[in-house]
PASE-456540 format. One line per 3 residues: number of its first residue (from 1); for each residue z, x, y of C-alpha. Coordinates in steps of 0.5 Angstrom, whole numbers, plus 2048, in hexadecimal, padded with zeros to 3 digits. Example, Ala and Ser with C-alpha at 12.3 -4.5 7.8 and 13.67 -1.06 7.14 Angstrom:
% PASE-456540
1 = 810:819:7F7 | 80E:81B:7FE
% end
This chain:
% PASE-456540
1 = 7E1:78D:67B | 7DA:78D:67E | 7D7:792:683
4 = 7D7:792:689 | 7CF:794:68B | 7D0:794:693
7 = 7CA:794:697 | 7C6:796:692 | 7C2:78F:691
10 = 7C3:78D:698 | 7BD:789:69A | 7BA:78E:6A1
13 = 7BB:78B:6A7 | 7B7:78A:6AF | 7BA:790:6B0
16 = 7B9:794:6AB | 7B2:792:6AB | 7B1:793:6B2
19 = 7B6:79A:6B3 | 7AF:79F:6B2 | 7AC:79C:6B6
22 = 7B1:79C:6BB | 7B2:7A3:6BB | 7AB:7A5:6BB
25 = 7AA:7A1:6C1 | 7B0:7A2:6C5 | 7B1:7AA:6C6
28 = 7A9:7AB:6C7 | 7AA:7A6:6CD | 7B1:7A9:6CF
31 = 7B0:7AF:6CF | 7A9:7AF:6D3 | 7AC:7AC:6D9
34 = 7B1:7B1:6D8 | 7AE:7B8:6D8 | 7A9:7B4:6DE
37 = 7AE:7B1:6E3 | 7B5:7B5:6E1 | 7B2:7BC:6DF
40 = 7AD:7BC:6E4 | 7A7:7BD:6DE | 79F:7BD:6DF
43 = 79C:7B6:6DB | 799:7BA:6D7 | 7A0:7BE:6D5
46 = 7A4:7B8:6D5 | 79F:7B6:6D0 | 79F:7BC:6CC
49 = 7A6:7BC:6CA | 7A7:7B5:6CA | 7A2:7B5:6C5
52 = 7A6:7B9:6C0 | 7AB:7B5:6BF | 7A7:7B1:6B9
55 = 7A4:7B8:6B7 | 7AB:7BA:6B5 | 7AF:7B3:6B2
58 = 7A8:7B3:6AE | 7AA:7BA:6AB | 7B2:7B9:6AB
61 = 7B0:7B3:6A6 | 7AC:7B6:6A2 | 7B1:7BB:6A1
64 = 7B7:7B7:6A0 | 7B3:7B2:69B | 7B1:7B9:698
67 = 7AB:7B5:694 | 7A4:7B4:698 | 7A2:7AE:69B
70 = 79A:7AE:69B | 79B:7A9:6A2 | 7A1:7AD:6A5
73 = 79D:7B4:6A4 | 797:7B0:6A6 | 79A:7AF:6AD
76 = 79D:7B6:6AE | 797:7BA:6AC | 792:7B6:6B1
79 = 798:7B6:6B8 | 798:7BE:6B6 | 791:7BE:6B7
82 = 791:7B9:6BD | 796:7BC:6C0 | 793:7C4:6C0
85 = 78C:7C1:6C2 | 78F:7BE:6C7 | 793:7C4:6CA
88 = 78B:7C7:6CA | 789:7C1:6CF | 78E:7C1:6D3
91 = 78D:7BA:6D5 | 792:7B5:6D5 | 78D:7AF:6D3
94 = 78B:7B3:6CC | 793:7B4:6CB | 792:7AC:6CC
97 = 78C:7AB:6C8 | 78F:7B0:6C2 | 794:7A9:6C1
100 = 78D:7A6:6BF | 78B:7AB:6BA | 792:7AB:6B7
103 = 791:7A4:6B5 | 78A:7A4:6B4 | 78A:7AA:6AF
106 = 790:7A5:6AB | 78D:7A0:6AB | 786:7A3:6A8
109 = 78B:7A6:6A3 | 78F:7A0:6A1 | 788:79D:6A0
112 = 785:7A3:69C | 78B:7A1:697 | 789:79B:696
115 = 783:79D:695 | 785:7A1:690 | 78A:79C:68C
118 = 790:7A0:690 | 793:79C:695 | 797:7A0:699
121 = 79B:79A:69D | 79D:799:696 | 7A2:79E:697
124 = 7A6:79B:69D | 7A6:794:69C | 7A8:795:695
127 = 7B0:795:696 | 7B1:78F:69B | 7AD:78B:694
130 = 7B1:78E:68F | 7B7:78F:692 | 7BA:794:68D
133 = 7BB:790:688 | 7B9:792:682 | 7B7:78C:67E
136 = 7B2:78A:684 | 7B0:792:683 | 7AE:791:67C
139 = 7AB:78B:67E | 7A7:78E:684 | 7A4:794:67E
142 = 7A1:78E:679 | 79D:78B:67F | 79A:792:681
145 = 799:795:67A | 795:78E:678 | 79B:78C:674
148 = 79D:785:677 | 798:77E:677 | 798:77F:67F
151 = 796:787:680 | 78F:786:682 | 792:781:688
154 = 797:786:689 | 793:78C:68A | 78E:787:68E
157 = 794:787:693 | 796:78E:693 | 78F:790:695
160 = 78E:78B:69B | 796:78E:69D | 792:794:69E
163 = 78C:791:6A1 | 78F:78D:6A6 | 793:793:6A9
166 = 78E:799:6A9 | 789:792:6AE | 78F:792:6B2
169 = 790:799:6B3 | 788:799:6B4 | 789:794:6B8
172 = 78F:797:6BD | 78B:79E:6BD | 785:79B:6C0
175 = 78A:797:6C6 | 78C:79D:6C7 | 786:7A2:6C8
178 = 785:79C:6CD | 78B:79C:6D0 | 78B:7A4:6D0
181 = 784:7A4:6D4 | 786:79F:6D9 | 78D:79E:6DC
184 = 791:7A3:6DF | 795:7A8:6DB | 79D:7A5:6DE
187 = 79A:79F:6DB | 798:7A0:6D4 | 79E:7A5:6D2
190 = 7A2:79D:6D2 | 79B:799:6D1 | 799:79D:6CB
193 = 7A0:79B:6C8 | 79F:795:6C9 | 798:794:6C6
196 = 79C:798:6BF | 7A2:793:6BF | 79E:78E:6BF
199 = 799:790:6BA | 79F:791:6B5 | 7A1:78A:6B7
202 = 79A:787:6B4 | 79A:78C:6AE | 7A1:78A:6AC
205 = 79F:782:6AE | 799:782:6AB | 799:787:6A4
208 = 7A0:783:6A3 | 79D:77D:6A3 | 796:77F:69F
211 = 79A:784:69A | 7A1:786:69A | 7A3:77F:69B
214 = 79F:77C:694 | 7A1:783:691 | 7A8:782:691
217 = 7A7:77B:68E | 7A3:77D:688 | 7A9:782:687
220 = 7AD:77D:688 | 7AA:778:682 | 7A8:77E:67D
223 = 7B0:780:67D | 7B2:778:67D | 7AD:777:677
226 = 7B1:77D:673 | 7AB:782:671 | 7B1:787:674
229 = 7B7:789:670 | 7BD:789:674 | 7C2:78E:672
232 = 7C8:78D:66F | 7CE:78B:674 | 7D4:790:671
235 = 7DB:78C:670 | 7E1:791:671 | 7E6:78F:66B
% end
């Protein structure tokens, strides 16, 4: 009798790949327009609160997951540090621009692991290649430890997955400063979303093409060319 695996190599789908986007977008955004129009709140008070909603799933998720994630952990200490810095200034344009900080600080650390041979964005797109399948697991260990002919090409393609992603985030995080700077408050609130959803959007079309996209086929050929042992499939007598 074979065993049924469930979803357990189910290949993620848009909207597994989109839904923490989703969720850091849309409840800042509503909640703001809520604390502002429904409750009445200052721009800078609906700021503030709406400005925590990221804090708290960030440290529900460290908590859930119970094991620490470098990039997740990265997020919550710098929206903290933002956030208090924000309620000391007082002003709504800081509490706008502390958004650029967040991505900023990010993107500067991802690089920084580069750097050091750590990518960080490694953590993140590794699920969505190897799908939980154990064979393509195994698979992604020789390529990284050196151990496979193409594991020079693939760390290759995992350092620039990083690369694109910290420019990118760089690059929202100048958008923003801007856009904090110059246009009305009421704008930026939805405008800066905006500017965020359309960097992920170049990071996912750029870094999938550049590097996830040629990662997975060289996954893909080092378990077709056999170099993996596949476990043995018990039969029931």
């Amino acid at each position: 009798m074979t065993k049924n695996t469930g979803n357990q190599g189910r290949k993620p789908s848009v909207l597994d790949t989109f839904k923490p986007l989703l969720i850091d977008v849309a409840p800042p955004l509503g909640s703001y327009y809520l604390f502002k129009d429904a409750f009445g709140m200052s721009t800078f008070a609906a700021l503030a609160w709406s400005s925590v909603v990221p804090a708290v799933r960030t440290a529900w998720g460290l908590v859930r997951e119970r094991r620490t994630n470098a990039l997740a952990g990265l997020i919550l200490v710098v929206n903290v540090v933002s956030l208090l810095l924000s309620f000391v200034s007082g002003d709504p344009r800081l509490m706008l621009a502390k958004d650029s900080v967040v991505s900023s600080t990010v993107a500067i650390g991802i690089l920084m692991s580069v750097r050091l041979g750590r990518p960080m964005m490694t953590a993140g797109m590794k699920p969505f290649v190897v799908k939980g399948d154990a064979a393509r697991e195994a698979a992604w260990q020789r390529l990284v430890s050196g151990a496979a002919a193409e594991s020079v090409a693939f760390r290759s393609r995992e350092r620039a997955f990083s690369v694109v992603w910290g420019l990118v985030l760089l690059a929202e995080c100048v958008v923003r400063v801007v856009g904090a700077c110059t246009v009305p408050v009421d704008t930026m609130v939805w405008l800066g979303s905006v500017v965020m959803v359309a960097a992920m959007v170049i990071g996912f079309v750029v870094s999938g093409g550049l590097a996830a996209g040629p990662m997975e086929r060289m996954l893909s050929a080092e378990v077709a060319a056999g170099r993996v042992e596949r476990p043995e499939v018990a039969v029931a007598a």
